[in-house]
N, C-alpha and C positions, 0 to 999 in steps of 0.2 A: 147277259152274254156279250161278249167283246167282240166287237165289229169286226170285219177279217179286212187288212189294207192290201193285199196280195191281190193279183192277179197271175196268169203265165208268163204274161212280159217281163215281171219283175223274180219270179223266181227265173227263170232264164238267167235274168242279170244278177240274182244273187249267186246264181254257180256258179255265172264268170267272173266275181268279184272272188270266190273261193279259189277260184282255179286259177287268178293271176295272183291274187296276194300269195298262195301259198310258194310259186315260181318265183318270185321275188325273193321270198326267204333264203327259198334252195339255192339262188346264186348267192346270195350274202356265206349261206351257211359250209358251202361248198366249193367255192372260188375266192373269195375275197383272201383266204390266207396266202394263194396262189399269187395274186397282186401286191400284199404284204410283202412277200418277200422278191420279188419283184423289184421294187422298191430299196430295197436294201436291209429289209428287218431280218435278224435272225428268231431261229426257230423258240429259243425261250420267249423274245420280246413279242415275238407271234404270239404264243401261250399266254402272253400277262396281258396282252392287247384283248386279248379274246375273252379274257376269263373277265374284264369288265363289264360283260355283261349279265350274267346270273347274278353278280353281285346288285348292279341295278335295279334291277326285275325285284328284287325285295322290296324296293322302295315304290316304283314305277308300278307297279301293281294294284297297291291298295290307292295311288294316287288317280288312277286313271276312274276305278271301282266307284271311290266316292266322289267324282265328278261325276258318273253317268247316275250312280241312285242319287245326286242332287239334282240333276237337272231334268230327268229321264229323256233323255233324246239322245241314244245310242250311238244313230247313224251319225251326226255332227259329231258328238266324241272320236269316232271311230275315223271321219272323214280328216279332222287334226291330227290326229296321232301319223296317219298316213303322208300328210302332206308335210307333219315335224319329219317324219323317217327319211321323204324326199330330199329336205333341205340339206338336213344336217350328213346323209350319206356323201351328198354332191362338194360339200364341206371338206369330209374327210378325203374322200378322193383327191382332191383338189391343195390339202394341204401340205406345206410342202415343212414343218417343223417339227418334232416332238410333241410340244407344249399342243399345238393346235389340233394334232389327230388326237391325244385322250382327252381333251375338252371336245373336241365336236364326236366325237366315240362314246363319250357319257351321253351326253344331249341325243344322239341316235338309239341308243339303246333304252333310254327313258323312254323315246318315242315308240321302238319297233319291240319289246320284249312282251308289252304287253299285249298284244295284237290277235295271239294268236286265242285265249282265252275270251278279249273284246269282242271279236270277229264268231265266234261260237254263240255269243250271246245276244248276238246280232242276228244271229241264222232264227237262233230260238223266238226271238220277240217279230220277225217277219212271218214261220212258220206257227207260231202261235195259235189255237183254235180251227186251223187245219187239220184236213187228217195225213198229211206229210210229215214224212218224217224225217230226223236228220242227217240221217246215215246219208240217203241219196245227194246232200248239200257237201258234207263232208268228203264221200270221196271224189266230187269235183278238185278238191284241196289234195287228196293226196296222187289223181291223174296230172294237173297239175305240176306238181314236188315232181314227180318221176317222166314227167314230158318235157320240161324246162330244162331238168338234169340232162339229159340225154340228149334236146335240141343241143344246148348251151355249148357244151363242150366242143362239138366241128367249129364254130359260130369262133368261139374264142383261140379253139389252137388257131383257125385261119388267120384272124386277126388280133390275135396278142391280146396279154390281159386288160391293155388299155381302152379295148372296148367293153370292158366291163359295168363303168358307170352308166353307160349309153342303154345298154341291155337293163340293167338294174333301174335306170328311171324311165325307160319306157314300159315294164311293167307294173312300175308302181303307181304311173301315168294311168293306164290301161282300168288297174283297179280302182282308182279314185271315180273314173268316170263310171267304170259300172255301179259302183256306187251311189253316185251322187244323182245318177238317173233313176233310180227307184223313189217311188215316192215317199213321203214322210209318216213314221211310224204314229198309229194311235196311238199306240199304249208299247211299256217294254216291260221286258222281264228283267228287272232290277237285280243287283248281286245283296245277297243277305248279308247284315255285318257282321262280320265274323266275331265270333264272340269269343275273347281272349281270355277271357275268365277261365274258360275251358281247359286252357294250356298246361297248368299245372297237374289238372288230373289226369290228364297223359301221362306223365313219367311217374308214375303212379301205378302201370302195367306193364308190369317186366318183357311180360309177348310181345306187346308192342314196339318197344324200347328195342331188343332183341332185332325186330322185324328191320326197322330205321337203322339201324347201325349197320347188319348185315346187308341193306340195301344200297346205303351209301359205298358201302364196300367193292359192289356188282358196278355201278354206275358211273364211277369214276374213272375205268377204263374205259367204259360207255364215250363219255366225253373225253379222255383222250386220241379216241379214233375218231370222233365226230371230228374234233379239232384238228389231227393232222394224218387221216387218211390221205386227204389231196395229196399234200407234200410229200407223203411216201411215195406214194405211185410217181409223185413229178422227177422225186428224185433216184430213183428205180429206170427213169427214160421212158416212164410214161405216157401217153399224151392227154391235152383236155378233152380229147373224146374220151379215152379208156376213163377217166374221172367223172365224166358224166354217166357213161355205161355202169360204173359202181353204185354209183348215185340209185340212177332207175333201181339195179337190181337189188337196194338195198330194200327200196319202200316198194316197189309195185303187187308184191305179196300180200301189205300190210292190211289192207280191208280183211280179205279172207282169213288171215290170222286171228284177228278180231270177230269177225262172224263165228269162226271154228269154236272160240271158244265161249262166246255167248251161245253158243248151239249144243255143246257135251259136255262144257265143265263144270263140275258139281260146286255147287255153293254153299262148303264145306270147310269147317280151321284144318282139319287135320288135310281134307284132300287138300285145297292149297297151297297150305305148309310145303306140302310133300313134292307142288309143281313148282313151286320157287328154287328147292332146290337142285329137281331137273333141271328149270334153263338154266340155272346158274351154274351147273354142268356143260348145257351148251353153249353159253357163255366163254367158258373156262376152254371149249375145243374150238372156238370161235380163238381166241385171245393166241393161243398156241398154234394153230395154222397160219394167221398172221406172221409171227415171230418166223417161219419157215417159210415163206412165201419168198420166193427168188425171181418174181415173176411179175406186172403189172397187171397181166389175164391172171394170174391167181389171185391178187388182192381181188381184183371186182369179185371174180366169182363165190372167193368168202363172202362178198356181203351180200349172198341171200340169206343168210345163216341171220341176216338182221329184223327180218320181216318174222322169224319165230323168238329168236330172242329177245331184243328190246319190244316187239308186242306182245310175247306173251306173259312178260316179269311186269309191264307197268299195267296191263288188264289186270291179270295174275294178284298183285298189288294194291292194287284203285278197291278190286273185290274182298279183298284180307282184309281193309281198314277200314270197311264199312263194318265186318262180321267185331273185328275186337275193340273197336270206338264205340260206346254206349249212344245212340240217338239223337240227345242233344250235343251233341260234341262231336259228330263225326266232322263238320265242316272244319272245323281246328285241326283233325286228325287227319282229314284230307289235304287239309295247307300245308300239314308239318313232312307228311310224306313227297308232294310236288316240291317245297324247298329244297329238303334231301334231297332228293333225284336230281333233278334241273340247279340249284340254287349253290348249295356246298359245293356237292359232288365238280360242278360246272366249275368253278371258280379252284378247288384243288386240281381236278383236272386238267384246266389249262397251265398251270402255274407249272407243275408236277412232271407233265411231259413234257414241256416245254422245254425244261431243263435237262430231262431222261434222254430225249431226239436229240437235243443241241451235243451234249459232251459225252453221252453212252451210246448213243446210235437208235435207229429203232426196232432194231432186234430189242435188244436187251429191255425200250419202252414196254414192249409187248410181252416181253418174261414178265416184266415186272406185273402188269396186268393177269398174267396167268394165276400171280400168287395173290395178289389181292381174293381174285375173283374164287379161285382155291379154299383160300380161308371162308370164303362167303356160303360156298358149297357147303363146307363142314358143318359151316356153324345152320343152318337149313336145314341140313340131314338132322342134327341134333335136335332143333325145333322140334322136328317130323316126329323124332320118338319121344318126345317129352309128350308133345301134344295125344299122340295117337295112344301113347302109354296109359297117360293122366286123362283121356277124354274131356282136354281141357274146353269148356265154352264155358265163355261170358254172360252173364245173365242175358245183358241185352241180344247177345246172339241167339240165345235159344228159341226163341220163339219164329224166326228166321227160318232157321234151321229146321224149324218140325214141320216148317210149310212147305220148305222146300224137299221132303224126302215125304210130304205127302200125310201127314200123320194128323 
């Protein structure tokens, strides 16, 4: 039996180590475009700036992984990558040429992309052998994301985005040290290597295949609006409160969305099928109330429509590709689906809007989102009746499936 290193002091400071790294992101992920242009970037070079990062995060991923199953000492892993994110942010900030912000913008993003997956893995190998669980770690992370949002905004309309750096390394300060005050892990829970052999027999299942395609479909408007909500609202007349207020109202939902549906939704291809292509209905009324939004109080208040949509497509999702990945191979099938989402989508999306805000406006960004996401619906719906038609399951899913309906 593995010795427990925990005590209350230290999970205390693991949820304020949640609760500030996740508020460090929200400023990066919600403000820094605001700075950017600021600055003098326009909105494509915003886009191409940004989308450097999912691109990273392919690399920086499996690099971070297998430093920590080499060394197993998480917390040191996890305390570098923090203190790379410090530097290299302070860098960017600070530089004042081209060349210098996408080399110190790669080196940042090697550092902070992986963070958020290290930091999960983190909670796991402290909570390990306890009867705690990780939801209650976690949503220190997403109060957090939605109290920083909402502080942030008065903080920076008062004082301009150049106090942005200031904010951003004071709590990435904040987390370091909660970190570095808990004491050092016995034992961790390692990342298994993903076994790429796997790869090929994925595209080998046309549902699947289907599924990833129509997903990237859905998510790329996803990251469009992640990447340049601020900017709408700024350029609407705005202010960084009303951007922080979007912020909150986007995520502060996002627990109970989650709960909701680990608590009623059946674990099912066909039911599934069938909820992907609802949200991606509300998705698509999501996408289209944007495009009409004349207002800066109407953008925020679209984004609670975020807290059912993007949580319930990437649960909704995570549960689909467990049921049509075969056992050994779901972690390849889970990889393939988070690159999708996060990785492509991330990287078309910035480039894509970028371009769409800069010379069509962002009306027209937002049309164009309507129709992606449109196509996504269809092709979902169609899923639904193939599936529910054909009473399609996968060998490996059936047995799942008869446990879960009780048989």
């Amino acid at each position: 039996m593995r010795e427990n290193t925990g005590n209350s002091s230290t999970f205390i400071s693991l949820k304020w180590f949640n609760f500030f790294l996740y508020g460090t992101i929200v400023l990066f992920t919600s403000f820094f475009q605001l700075y950017l242009q600021d600055v003098g970037l326009n909105k494509l070079e915003i886009g191409v700036l940004m989308s450097i990062g999912p691109l990273v995060s392919v690399f920086a991923n499996p690099f971070w992984g297998i430093w920590t199953g080499k060394y197993q000492n998480i917390r040191v892993i996890v305390l570098v990558m923090l203190a790379g994110t410090l530097l290299f942010s302070q860098i960017v900030f600070q530089a004042n040429t081209y060349e210098t912000v996408y080399t110190a913008m790669i080196l940042f993003y090697f550092c902070q992309t992986p963070l958020f997956a290290q930091s999960n893995t983190l909670v796991l190998s402290y909570i390990d052998g306890t009867q705690l669980g990780f939801g209650a770690f976690r949503l220190w992370g997403s109060l957090g994301w939605a109290l920083t949002a909402v502080a942030a905004g008065p903080v920076i309309q008062y004082g301009g985005v150049s106090v942005l750096p200031y904010l951003f390394a004071i709590l990435l300060i904040l987390s370091i040290v909660s970190l570095a005050s808990m004491p050092k892990l016995r034992h961790s829970i390692g990342i298994a290597p993903l076994p790429l052999r796997g790869f090929p027999l994925l595209f080998r299942n046309p549902y699947f295949l289907f599924f990833i395609f129509f997903g990237i479909l859905v998510s790329i408007p996803n990251a469009i609006n992640n990447t340049f909500m601020s900017l709408y609202i700024n350029d609407m007349g705005g202010s960084k409160t009303m951007i922080g207020l979007a912020v909150f109202l986007s995520s502060i939902l996002e627990v109970g969305v989650f709960l909701l549906c680990d608590r009623f939704l059946r674990r099912k291809i066909s039911v599934l099928t069938g909820w992907l292509a609802l949200v991606s209905v509300l998705f698509l009324l999501r996408w289209w109330l944007m495009s009409q939004a004349t207002m800066p109080l109407e953008v925020a208040l679209i984004q609670i429509l975020h807290s059912v949509t993007f949580g319930g497509f990437f649960y909704v999702g995570t549960e689909l590709t467990m049921l049509l990945i075969p056992g050994p191979y779901r972690s390849c099938g889970q990889a393939l689906y988070t690159l999708s989402w996060s990785g492509i989508s991330g990287m078309i999306g910035g480039i894509l809007g970028g371009w769409l805000f800069q010379y069509l406006g962002a009306q027209s960004m937002y049309e164009f989102c309507v129709f992606l996401t449109l196509i996504a619906a269809l092709g979902y719906g169609g899923m639904w009746l193939v599936v529910k038609r054909d009473d399609y399951r996968p060998p490996a899913a059936i047995h799942d499936e008869l446990e879960e309906d009780g048989v």
